[in-house]
N, C-alpha and C positions, 0 to 999 in steps of 0.2 A: 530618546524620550518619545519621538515622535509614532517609533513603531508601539512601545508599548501604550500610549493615547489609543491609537489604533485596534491595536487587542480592547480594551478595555471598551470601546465603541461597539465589538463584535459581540464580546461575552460582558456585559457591565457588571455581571457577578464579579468580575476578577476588580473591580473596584469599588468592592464593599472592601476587601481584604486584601489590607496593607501589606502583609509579609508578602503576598501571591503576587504585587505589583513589583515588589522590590527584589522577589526573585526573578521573574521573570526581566526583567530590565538588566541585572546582573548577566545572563547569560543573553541580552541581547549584545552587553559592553564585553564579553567576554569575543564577543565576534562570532557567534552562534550561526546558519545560513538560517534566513527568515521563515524558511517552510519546518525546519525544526524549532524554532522557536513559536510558530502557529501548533503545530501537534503539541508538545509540550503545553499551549494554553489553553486548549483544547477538554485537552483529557482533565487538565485542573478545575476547568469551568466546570465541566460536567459535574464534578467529586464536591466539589464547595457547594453546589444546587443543591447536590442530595443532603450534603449537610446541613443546608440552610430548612428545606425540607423536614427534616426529623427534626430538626431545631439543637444539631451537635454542634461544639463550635472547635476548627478543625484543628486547634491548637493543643485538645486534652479529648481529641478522636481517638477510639481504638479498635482492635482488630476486628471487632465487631462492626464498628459500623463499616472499617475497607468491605469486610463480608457482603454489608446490606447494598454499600457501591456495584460488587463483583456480582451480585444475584439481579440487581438493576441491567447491566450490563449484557447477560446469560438471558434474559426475558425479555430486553428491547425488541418490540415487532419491528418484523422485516420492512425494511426502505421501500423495497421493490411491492408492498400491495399483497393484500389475502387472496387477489385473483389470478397473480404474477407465477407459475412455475418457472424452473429451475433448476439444475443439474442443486444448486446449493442456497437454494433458496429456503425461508423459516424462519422461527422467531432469535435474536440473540444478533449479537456480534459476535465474529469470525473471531476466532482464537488468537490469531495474531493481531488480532485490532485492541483485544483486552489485555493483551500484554504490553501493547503499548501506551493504555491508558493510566494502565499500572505503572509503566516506570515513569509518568510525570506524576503523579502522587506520592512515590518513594522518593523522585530526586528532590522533591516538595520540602519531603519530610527530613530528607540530608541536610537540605537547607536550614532546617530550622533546628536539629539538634546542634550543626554549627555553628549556628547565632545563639543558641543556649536557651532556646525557647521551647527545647524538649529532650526528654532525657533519651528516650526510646522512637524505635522506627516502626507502626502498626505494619505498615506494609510485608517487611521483612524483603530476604529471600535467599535462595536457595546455597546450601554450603554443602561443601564435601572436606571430610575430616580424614587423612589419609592413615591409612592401618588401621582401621575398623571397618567390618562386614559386617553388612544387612543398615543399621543405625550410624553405620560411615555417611550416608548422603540425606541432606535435608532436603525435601523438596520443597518450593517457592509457593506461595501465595495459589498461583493457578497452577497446574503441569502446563508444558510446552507442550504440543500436539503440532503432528506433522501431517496436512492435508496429502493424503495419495492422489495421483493425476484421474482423470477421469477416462478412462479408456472407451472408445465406443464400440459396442457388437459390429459383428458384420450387417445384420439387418441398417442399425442405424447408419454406418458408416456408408452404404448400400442409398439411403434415404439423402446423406449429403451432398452424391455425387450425381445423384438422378435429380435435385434443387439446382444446383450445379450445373448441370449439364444442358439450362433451359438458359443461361447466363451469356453475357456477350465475349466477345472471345477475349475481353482484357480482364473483367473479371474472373475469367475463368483460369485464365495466365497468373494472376495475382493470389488465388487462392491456391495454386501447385506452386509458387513461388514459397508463400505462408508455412504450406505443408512441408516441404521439401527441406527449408531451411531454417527450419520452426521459429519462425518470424513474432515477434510481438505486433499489437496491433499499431502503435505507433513506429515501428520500425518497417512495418510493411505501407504504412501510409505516406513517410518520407523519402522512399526509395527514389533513384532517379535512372534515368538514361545509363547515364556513365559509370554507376553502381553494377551492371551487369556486363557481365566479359564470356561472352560465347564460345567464343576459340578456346578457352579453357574452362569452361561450365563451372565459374563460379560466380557467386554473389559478394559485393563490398557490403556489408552494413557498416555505416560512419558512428566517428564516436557522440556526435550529438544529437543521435538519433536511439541512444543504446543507455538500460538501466542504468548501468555502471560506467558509461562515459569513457569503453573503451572500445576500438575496433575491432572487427573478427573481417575475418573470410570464410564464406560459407560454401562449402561445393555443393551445387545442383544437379544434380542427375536429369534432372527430364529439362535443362535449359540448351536450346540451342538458337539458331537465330531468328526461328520463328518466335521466340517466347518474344525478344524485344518490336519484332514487326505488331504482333496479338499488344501491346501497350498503348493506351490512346495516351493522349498529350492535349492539354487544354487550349483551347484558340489562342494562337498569337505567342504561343509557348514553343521556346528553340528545343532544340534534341537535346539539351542538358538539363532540360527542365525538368520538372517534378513530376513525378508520374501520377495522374487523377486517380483516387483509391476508392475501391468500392466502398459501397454501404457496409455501414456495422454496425 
């Protein structure tokens, strides 16, 4: 009860609308982790405002207005500032952000055709009917889209390492670490001492340090025992300790 009070203090839209409190609490009792239970309130808060908004009420919504959500959504100016550049910067949310707002409004709508308070799902999404070609596959609400990495030119790459190369010898150890072992920025920020093993030039990244909460070993090519000497270590910090991570 207490976390969903809490939503409801965050988004007070979700406490205009009883069904949205009583689903939400459902998949809190269901034993939900609380950061999916925040995204899932999330995206619903958002969806109920617009409905509130145009003055729909979301109980006899239709695909029309998910539409005028999803175009809300595709036109939100950027977080980052009209002055802010960016490899990916511009107006809308990231394609994987709106697929996830979409599916707390469809699991919304699950909800409520199984409490009998709707016959149909506006949301929809995607089906594949097997032995039919071309009209065999329905696509969903949005397409999925799959962002490509960002490759850098030789110029720029050329521009990182001449930035780089003005740096003190731990950040500079710490960004060929990054490199080398293509490090997330929270995984290179928790690294420690005893994570690096010279004698065999590899990297431990631990599991609670890792997206998926499991461990890897990474081999390093350019580690040897200069990399750990190049690590500073914060005052009063033993040789197990955490290693101080650059700016980012």
């Amino acid at each position: 009860m207490s976390g969903t009070v809490t939503l409801e203090n965050k988004w007070p839209v979700l406490g205009r609308h009883a069904q949205a409190t009583e689903w939400l609490r459902l998949w809190a009792d269901l034993g939900r982790a609380p950061r999916t239970i925040d995204a899932y309130a999330r995206g619903l808060a958002e969806y109920l405002q617009m409905c509130e908004r145009e003055g729909v009420d979301p109980l006899t919504a239709t695909r029309a207005h998910i539409g005028i959500y999803v175009r809300e959504l595709t036109e939100r100016p950027s977080l980052r500032g009209p002055n802010v550049v960016s490899i990916d910067s511009g107006a809308g949310l990231a394609n994987a952000t709106i697929q996830q707002r979409l599916v707390s409004v469809r699991l919304f709508y699950d909800y409520l055709m199984e409490e009998g308070l709707r016959d149909s799902n506006p949301v929809g999404r995607g089906r594949y009917t097997p032995g039919r070609r071309g009209s065999g596959n329905q696509r969903g609400l949005v397409p999925s889209l799959t962002k490509l990495p960002w490759i850098p030119t030789e110029q720029q790459w050329a521009d990182i390492l001449e930035v780089a190369a003005a740096e003190p010898v731990r950040n500079r150890v710490m960004l060929a670490l990054a490199y080398d072992a293509a490090l997330r920025r929270e995984e290179l920020r928790l690294l420690r001492t005893d994570d690096l093993n010279p004698a065999h030039r590899t990297l431990r990244i631990r599991a609670e340090t890792t997206k998926n909460r499991l461990e890897r070993i990474a081999a390093v090519l350019g580690c040897d025992r200069s990399a750990a000497v190049g690590l500073s270590r914060a005052p009063g910090e033993s040789e197990q300790g955490t290693w101080t991570a650059f700016p980012v």
